[in-house]
C-alpha positions in Angstrom: 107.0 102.5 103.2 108.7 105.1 101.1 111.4 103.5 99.3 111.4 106.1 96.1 114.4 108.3 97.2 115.7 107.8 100.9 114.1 104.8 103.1 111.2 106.4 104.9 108.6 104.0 107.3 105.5 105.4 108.9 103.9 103.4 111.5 100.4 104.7 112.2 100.8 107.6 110.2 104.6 108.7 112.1 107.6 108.3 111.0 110.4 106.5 112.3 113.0 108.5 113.5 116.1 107.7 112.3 117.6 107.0 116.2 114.9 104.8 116.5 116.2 101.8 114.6 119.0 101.7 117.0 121.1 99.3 114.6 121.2 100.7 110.6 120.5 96.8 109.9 117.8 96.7 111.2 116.7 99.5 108.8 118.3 97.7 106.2 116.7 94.5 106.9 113.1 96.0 106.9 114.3 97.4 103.5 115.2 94.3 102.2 112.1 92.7 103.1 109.8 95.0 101.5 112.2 95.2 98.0 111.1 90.5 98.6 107.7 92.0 99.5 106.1 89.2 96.4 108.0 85.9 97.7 109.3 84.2 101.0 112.8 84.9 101.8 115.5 82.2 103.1 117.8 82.6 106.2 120.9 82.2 103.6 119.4 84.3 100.9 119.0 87.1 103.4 122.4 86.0 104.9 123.9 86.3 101.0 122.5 89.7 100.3 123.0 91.2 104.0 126.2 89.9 105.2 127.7 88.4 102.1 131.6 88.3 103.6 131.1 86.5 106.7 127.9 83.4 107.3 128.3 83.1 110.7 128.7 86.8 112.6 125.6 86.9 109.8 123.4 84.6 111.7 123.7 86.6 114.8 123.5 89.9 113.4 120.8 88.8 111.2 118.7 87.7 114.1 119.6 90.9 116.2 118.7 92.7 113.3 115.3 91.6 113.3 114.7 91.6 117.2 115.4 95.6 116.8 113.2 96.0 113.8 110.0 94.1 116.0 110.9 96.4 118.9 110.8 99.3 116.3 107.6 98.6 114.8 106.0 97.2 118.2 104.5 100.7 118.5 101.9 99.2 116.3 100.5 95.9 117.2 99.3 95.2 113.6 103.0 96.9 112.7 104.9 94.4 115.3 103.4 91.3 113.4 104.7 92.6 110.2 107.6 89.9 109.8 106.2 86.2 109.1 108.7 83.1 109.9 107.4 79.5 108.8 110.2 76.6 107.8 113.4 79.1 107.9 111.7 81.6 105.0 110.5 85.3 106.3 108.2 87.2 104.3 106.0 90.3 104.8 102.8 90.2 105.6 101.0 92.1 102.6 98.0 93.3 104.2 99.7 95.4 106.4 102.1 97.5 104.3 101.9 100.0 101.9 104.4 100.6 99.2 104.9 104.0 97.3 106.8 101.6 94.3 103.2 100.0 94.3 101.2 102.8 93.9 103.9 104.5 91.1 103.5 101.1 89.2 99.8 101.2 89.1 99.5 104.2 88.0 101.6 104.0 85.3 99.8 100.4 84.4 96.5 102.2 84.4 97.6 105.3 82.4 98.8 103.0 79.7 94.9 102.1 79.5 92.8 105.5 79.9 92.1 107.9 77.4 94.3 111.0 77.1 93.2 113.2 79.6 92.5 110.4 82.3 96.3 109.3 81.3 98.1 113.1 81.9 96.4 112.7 85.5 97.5 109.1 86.2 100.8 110.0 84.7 101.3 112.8 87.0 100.3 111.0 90.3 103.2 108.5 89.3 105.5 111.4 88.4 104.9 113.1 91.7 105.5 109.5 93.7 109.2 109.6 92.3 110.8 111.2 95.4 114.5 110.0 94.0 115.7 107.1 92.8 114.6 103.9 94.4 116.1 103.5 98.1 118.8 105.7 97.3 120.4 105.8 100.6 121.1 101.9 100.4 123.0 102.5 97.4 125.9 99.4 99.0 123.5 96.4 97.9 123.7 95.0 94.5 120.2 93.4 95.3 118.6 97.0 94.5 120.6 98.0 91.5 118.2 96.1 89.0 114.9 97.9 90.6 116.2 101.0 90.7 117.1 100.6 87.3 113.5 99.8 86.3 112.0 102.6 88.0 114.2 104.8 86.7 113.0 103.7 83.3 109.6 104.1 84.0 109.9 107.6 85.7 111.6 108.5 82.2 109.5 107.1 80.1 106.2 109.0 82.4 107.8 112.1 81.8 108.4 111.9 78.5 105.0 110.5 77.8 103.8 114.2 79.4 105.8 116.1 77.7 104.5 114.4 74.5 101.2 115.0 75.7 101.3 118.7 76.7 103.3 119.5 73.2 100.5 117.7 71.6 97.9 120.5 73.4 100.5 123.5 72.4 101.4 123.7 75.9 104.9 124.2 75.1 106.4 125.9 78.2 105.0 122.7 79.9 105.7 120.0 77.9 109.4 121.5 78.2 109.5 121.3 81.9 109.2 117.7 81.9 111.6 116.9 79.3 114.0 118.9 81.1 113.3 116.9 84.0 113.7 113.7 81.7 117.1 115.1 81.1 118.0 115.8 84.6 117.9 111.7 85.6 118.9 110.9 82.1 121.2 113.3 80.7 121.6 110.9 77.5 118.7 110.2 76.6 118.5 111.5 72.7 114.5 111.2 72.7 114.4 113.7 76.0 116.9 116.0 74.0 114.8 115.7 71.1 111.4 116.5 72.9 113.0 119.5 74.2 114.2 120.7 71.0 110.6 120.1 69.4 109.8 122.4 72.5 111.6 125.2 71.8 111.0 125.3 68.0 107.5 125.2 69.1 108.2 128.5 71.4 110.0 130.0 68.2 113.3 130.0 70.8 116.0 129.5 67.9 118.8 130.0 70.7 117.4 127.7 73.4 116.8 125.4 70.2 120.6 125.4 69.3 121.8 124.8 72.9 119.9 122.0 73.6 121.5 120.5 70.2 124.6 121.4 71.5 124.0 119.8 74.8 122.9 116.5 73.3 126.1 116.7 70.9 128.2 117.2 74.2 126.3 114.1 75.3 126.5 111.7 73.5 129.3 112.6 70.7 132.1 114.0 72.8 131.1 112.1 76.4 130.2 109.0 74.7 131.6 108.9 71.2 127.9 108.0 69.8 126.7 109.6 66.8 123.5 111.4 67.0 120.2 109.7 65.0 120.3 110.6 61.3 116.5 111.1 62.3 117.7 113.6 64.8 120.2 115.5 62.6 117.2 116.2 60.5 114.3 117.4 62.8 116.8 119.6 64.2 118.0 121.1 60.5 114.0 121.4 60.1 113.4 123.0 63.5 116.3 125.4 62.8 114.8 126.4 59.6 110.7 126.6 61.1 112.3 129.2 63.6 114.5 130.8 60.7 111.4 131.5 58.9 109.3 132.3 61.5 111.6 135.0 63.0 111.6 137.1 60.1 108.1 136.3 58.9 108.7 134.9 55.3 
């Protein structure tokens, strides 16, 4: 399963075609069980999240749903035994799916615990997981919005953290990818517009330097109305003034 950017199932190494599902729900529901992948799901919780304005055309569509999604996935016996029922609660079985939100998360979890070098290479397996924002095309459930918000996060927070790093070895042009990249799913994130500008004075780029303060000023004072970080207002002054210098060699 691919849920980072669109919903993408492989089934013995091939991917489902997307006429294959016959019935979007029963895309939907596979979705929904992997996002419950960690606990057992009720017939009214599914019903709740799935087919919140009507209980009853639910139950029918709910169990049509999930005769399509067997039919799909029959291609693989192990596949076609994906789906557990026991009491009224479904669940997935866990031995027999893999999840690309998984992998990203332990990566992350063990970059947070290796030295440096070890870390920019876990950092970047994680970075290079995040296909798009977490089942983007299913963007019409509220039962998504909090995970996609996490992993959002995280994929910030990992490309900062490489940015950081590569600045740190004076590889500036790197470094400045990724916070640019940080920007691009955040565009007001002050740190990100700070890293870049760090970048730039590092590259002696006094213009690129100035624009990127005058995007974050864009950003967050005229969009937002939020006054920039005092801490911010000075590194930039500083930056300014270490390129100033630089530039005409005094």
């Amino acid at each position: 399963m691919h849920c980072l950017g669109t919903l993408r199932v492989f089934v013995d190494g091939v991917e489902v075609a997307p006429d294959a599902w016959v019935s979007v729900k029963a895309r939907d529901l596979l979705a929904y069980f992997v996002h419950c992948r960690h606990t057992h799901v009720s017939l009214e919780m599914a019903l709740s999240d799935l087919w919140p304005d009507d209980e009853q055309i639910g139950k029918t569509a709910f169990h049509s749903a999930l005769y399509r999604l067997r039919q799909v996935l029959r291609r693989s016996e192990g596949a076609g035994k994906l789906v557990k029922v026991k009491g009224g609660d479904y669940w997935l079985d866990g031995g027999k799916v893999a999840v690309d939100v998984d992998r990203f998360d332990r990566a992350l979890a063990q970059a947070r615990a290796a030295r440096p070098a070890v870390m920019a290479d876990l950092l970047e397996t994680a970075v290079q997981l995040y296909q798009g924002d977490y089942l983007s095309n299913l963007r019409y459930y509220d039962w998504a919005t909090a995970e996609r918000h996490r992993l959002s996060e995280a994929y910030v927070g990992a490309l900062s953290a490489l940015g950081e790093h590569y600045l740190g070895q004076r590889r500036c042009a790197d470094a400045l990818g990724y916070a640019r990249q940080a920007l691009q799913c955040d565009p007001y994130q002050e740190e990100s517009h700070l890293l870049a500008m760090r970048c730039y004075g590092a590259l002696g780029d006094r213009r690129g330097l100035m624009q990127q303060y005058a995007a974050l000023t864009r950003a967050l004072c005229d969009e937002l109305g939020v006054p920039l970080l005092p801490k911010t207002e000075e590194i930039y002054r500083a930056l300014l003034q270490q390129v100033q210098v630089a530039a005409t060699g005094a």
